[in-house]
C-alpha positions in Angstrom: 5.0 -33.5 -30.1 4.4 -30.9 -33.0 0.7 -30.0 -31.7 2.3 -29.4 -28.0 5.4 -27.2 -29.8 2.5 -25.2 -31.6 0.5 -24.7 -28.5 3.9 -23.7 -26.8 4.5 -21.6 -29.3 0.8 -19.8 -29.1 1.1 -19.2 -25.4 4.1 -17.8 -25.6 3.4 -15.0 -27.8 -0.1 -14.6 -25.7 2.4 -14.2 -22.8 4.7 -12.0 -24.6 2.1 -9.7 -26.1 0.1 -9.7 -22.5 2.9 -8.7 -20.3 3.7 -5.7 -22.9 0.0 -4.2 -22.4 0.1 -5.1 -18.9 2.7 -2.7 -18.5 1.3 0.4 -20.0 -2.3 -0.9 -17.7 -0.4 -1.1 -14.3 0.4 2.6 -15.1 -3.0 3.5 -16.0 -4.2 1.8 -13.0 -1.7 3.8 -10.8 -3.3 6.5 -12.3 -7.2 5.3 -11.3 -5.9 4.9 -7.6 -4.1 8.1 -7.4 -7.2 9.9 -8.7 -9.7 7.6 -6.7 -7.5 8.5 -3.3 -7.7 12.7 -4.1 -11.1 12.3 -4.9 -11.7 10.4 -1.5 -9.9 13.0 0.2 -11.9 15.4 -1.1 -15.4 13.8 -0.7 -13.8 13.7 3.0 -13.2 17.5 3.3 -16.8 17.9 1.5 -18.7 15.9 4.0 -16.4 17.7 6.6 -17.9 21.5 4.6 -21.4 19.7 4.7 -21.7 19.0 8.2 -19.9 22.4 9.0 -22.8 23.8 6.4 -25.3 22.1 9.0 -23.9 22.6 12.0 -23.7 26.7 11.0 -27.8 26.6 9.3 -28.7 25.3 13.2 -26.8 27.7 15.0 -27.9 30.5 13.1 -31.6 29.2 13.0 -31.0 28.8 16.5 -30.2 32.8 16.5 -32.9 33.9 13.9 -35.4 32.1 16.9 -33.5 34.0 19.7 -33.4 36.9 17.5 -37.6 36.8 16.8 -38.4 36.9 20.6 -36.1 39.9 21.0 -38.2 41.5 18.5 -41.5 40.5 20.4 -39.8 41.9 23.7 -38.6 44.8 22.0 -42.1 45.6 20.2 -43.8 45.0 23.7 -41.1 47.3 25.2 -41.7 50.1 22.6 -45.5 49.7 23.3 -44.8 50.4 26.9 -43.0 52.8 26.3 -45.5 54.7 24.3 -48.1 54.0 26.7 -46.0 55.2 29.4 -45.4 58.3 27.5 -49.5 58.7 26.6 -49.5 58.3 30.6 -47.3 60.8 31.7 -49.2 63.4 28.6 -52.0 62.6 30.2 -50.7 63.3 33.7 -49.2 66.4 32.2 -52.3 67.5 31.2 -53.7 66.7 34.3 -51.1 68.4 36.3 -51.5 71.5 34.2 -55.5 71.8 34.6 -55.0 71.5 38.2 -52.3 74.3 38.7 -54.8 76.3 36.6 -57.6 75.4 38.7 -55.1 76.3 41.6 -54.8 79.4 40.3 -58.5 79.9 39.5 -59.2 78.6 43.3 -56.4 80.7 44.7 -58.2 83.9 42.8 -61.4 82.9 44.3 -60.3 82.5 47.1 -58.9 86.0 47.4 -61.4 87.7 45.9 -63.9 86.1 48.5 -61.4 87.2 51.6 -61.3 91.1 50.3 -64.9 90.8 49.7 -65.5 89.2 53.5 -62.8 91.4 54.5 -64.9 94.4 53.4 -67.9 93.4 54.0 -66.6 92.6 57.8 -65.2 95.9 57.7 -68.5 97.5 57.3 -70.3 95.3 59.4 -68.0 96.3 62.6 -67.6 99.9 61.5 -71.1 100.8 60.9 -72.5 97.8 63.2 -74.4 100.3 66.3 -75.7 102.2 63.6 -76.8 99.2 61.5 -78.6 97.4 64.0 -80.2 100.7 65.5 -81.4 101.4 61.7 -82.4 97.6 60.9 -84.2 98.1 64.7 -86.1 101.9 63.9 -86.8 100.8 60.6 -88.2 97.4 61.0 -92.0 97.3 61.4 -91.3 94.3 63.4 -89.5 92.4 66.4 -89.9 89.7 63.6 -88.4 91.8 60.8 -85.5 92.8 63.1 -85.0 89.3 64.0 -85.0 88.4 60.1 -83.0 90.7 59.6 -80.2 90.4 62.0 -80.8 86.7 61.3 -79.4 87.4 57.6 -76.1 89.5 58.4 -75.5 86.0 60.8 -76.2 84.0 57.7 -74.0 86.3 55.3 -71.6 85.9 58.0 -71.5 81.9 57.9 -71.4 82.1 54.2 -68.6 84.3 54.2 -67.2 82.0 56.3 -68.4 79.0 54.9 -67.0 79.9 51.3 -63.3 80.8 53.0 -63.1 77.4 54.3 -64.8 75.8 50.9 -62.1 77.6 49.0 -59.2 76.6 51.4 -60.2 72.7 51.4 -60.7 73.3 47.6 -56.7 74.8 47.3 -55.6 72.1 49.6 -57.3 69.3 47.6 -56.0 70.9 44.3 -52.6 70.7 46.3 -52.7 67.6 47.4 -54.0 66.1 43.9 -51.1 68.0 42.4 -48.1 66.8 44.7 -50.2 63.3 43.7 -50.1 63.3 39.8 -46.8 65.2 40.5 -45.3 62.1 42.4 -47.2 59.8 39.4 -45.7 61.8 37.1 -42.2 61.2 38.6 -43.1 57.3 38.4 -43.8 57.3 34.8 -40.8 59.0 34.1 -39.0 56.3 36.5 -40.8 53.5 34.5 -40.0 55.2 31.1 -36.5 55.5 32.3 -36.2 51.4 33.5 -38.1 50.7 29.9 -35.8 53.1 27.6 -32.7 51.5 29.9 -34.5 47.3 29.3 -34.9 48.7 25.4 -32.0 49.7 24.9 -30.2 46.6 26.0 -32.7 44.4 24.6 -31.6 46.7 21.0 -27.9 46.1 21.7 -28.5 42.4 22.0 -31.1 42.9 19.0 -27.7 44.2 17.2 -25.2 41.6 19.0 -27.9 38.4 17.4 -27.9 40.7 13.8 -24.4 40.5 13.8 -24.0 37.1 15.0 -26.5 35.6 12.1 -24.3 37.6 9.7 -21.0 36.1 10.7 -23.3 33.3 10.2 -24.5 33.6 6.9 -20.8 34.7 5.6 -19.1 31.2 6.9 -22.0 29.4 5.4 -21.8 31.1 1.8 -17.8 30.5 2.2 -18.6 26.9 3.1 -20.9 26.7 0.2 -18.4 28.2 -1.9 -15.8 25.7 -0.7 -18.6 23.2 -1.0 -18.6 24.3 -4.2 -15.6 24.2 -5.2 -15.3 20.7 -3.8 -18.2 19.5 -5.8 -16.6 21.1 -9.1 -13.5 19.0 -8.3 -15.1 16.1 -7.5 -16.9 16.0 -10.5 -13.6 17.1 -12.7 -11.8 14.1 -10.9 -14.9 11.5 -11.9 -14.7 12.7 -15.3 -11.2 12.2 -15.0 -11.5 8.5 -13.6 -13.8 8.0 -16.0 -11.4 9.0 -18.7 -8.8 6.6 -17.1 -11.3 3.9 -16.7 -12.2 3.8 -19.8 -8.4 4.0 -21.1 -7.6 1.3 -19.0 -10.6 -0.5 -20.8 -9.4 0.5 -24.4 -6.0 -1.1 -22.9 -6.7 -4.5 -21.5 -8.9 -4.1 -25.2 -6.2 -4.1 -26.9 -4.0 -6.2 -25.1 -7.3 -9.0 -25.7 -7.3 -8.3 -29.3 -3.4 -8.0 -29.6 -3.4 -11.4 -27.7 -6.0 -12.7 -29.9 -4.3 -11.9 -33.3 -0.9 -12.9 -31.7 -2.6 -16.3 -31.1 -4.0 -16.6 -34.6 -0.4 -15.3 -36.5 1.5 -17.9 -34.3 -1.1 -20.6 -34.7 -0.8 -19.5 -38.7 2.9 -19.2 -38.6 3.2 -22.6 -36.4 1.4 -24.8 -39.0 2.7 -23.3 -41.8 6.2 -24.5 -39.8 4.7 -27.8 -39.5 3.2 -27.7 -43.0 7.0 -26.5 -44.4 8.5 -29.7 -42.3 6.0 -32.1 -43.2 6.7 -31.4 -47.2 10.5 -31.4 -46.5 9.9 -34.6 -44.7 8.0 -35.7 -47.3 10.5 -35.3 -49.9 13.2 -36.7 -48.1 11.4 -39.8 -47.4 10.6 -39.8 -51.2 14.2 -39.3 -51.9 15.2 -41.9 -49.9 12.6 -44.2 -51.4 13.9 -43.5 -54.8 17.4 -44.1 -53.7 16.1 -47.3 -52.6 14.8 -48.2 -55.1 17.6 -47.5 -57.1 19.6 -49.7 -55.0 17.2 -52.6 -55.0 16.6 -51.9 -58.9 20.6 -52.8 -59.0 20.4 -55.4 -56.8 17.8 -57.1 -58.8 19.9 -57.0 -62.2 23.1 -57.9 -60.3 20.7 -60.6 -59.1 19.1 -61.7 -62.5 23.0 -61.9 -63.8 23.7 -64.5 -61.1 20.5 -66.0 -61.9 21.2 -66.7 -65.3 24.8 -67.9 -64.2 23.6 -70.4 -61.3 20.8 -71.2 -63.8 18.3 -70.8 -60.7 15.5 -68.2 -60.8 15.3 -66.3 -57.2 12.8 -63.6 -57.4 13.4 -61.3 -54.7 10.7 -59.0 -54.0 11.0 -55.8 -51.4 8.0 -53.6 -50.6 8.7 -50.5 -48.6 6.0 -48.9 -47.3 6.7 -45.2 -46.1 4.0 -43.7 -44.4 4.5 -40.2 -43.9 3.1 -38.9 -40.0 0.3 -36.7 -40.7 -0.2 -34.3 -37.8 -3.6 -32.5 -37.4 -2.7 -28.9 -35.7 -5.3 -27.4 -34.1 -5.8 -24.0 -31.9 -7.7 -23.8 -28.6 -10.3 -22.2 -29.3 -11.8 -19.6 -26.5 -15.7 -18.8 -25.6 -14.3 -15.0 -24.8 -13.0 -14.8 -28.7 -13.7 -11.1 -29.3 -16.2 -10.3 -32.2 -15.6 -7.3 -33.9 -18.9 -7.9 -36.5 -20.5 -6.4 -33.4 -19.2 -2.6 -33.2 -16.0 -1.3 -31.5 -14.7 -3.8 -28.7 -14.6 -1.4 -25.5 -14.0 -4.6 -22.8 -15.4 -6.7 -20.0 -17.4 -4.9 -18.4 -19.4 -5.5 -15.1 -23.0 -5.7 -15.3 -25.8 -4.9 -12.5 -29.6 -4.4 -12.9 -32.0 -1.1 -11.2 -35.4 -0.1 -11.4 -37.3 2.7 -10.5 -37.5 2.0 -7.0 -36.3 4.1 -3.7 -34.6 1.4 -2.8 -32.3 1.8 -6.0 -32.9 5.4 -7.1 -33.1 7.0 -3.8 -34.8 10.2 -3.6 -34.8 9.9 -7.6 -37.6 6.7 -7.8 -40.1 6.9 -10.2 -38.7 9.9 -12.2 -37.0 10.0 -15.8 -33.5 9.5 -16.1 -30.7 12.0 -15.8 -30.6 12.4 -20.0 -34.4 13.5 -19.5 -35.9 10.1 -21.2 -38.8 7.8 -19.4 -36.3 4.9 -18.5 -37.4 1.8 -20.3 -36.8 -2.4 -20.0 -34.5 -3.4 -22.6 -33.1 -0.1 -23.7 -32.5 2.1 -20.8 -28.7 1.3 -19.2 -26.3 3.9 -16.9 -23.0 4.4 -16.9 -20.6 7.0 -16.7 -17.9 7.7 -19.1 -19.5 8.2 -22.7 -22.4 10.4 -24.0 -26.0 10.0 -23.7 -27.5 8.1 -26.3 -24.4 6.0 -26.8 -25.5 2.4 -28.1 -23.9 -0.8 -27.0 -24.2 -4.3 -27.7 -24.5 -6.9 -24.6 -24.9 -10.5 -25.4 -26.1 -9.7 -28.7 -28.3 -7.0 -27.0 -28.8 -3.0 -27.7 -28.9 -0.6 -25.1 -29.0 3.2 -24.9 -27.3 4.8 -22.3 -29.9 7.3 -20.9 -28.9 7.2 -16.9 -25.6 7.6 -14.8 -24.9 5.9 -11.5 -22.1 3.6 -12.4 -18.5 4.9 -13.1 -17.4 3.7 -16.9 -16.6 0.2 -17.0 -19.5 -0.3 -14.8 -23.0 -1.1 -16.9 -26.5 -0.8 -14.8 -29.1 -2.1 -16.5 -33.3 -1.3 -16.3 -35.4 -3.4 -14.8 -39.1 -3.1 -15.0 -39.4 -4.3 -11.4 -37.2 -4.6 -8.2 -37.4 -8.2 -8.2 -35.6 -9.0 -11.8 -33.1 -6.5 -11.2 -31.9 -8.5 -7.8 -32.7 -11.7 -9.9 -30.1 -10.6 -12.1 -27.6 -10.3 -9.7 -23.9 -9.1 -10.9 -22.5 -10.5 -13.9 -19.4 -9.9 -17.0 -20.1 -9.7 -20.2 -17.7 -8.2 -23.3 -19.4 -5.1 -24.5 -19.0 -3.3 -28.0 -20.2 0.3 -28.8 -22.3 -0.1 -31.9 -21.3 2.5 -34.9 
């Protein structure tokens, strides 16, 4: 009955102490899942900003494409252009050298019609006379003939030359109303091109200004992404902070539990111990009184002895035998060690290695504090600074890596397979001074 009352006693001061902590973690842990629940909202907007960040990077690459082959159209568009223009120069030389060739043919030509003209003139002024001299003069028929025969021939050439010089202007004409009309072409083709350039530079300017508003909503999503980020990394420190509060609680609370137990374990046999003694002396009292009494009875028993002249020896033995009660304490496999460093709580315990499969895009680099991660020292966690030591089952590790909010112990493995061997695990952990 007395070892029951003292483990009564024990549990109700566990209880007592527990349900006091309990009450100041239940607020803490309010706290966690209010910050948890903002920080998931924002890690919500941010992968909202992300894939708005993505979405925007396409689009505009999309444009900066579109925008490329304008360029290409736009560079073949000037080079027509400025052979188009080389063209019509050319034409416009061409044009020029045949209206001066015109001119030089149209000079020709007038200069050979007042020459035939004169020369006709003569011919039909002076002809009787002419022919009578070339006849009187001639020492020939033969020599008149040759001669005569050479006024025909001046005759033809005169003629001959008029109509050379008249198929010569009308050629020059011709070839002009020709590179005229190919000159009017250019000028049509470097009108159509000037018109395609110009739209093809307005939708030049249209993509520029498209890929602008671009890149401004993707440097205010990036801001906003940044900002997201900064908060999202103030709220993990923050979680962290609670985490670890809630850890230096239900700390507290184990070792406040603990040293509850042990004062009432203390306080309950020294109860016991205090009643046993008080016991003790009242049954020694009462034994005295006893035999007191049977010390009286025996005289009162020798006097009728010596009257009745018969000897009755009377002999009592009391035997009082005090309980003696053996009070002992549960005793716990989770009793907190203190030898070890500062007590910061039961934490939860993974393994890692190098690994894509458990660094990610990280595998087979250092750690985040800069240091070669290592079997047996290297651990992550979140929440303290780097090169923090704690003790786990009697083991130091240096926290080098993050990964794991606070509370939350990942420890390095040298291959993939001991770290899923290891599986998940609790173990109390102390932070070594």
């Amino acid at each position: 009955m007395r070892r029951k009352r003292i483990i009564s006693l024990v549990l109700s001061a566990c209880l007592i102490v527990g349900s006091a902590v309990q009450g100041g973690a239940a607020t803490t842990q309010e706290k966690i899942s209010d910050a948890k629940a903002q920080q998931q909202a924002n890690q919500s907007s941010l992968q909202q900003t992300q894939e708005k960040i993505q979405e925007l990077e396409s689009k505009k690459g999309e444009s900066e494409t579109y925008l490329a082959d304008l360029n290409t159209q736009l560079d073949n568009l000037r080079s027509s252009l400025e052979k188009l223009q080389n063209d019509y120069d050319a034409k416009q030389e061409e044009l020029t050298q045949l209206q001066s060739d015109l001119e030089d043919a149209k000079a020709d030509e007038a200069q050979q019609y007042e020459a035939m003209k004169l020369r006709i003139r003569y011919m039909y002024e002076n002809s009787a006379s002419n022919y009578m001299n070339l006849l009187f003069e001639s020492g020939s028929i033969s020599d008149f003939l040759n001669q005569a025969e050479n006024i025909s021939q001046m005759s033809k050439y005169d003629r001959d030359m008029l109509d050379t010089y008249r198929e010569t202007k009308e050629a020059i004409q011709t070839k002009e109303k020709q590179v005229a009309q190919e000159k009017e072409e250019i000028v049509a083709l470097q009108q159509e091109s000037a018109d395609k350039q110009a739209a093809v530079e307005e939708l030049v300017e249209a993509t520029y200004q498209q890929i602008r508003e671009y890149q401004e909503d993707i440097q205010s999503q990036q801001t906003a992404e940044n900002d997201l980020l900064t908060k999202i990394s103030s709220q993990e420190d923050a979680i962290n902070d609670l985490l670890r509060q809630a850890k230096e609680e239900e700390a507290a609370a184990r070792l406040a539990a603990q040293q509850a137990a042990q004062a009432a374990a203390e306080k309950a046999a020294q109860e016991a111990a205090a009643k046993e003694a008080a016991e003790k002396k009242a049954a020694e009292d009462a034994a005295a009184q006893k035999a007191a009494q049977q010390k009286a009875a025996q005289q009162a028993a020798s006097a009728t002895q010596k009257k009745s002249n018969s000897s009755t020896t009377t002999t009592t033995t009391t035997s009082n035998t005090a309980a003696n009660t053996t009070t002992t304490t549960d005793s716990s496999d989770d009793t907190i060690d203190t030898s070890q460093g500062k007590y910061l709580g039961r934490f939860k315990l993974t393994a890692y290695c190098s690994c894509s499969i458990c660094c990610g895009k990280w595998s087979g680099g250092g750690t985040a504090s800069g240091t070669t991660p290592t079997p047996g020292r290297t651990i992550a966690m979140a929440g303290v600074p780097f090169g923090t030591k704690l003790s786990i089952n009697g083991q130091i590790y240096t926290v080098e890596d993050r990964g794991t909010a606070y509370g939350h112990v990942d420890i390095f493995m040298g291959s993939h397979s001991q770290a899923l061997s290891f599986g998940m695990k609790y173990a109390d952990v102390y932070q070594v001074n």
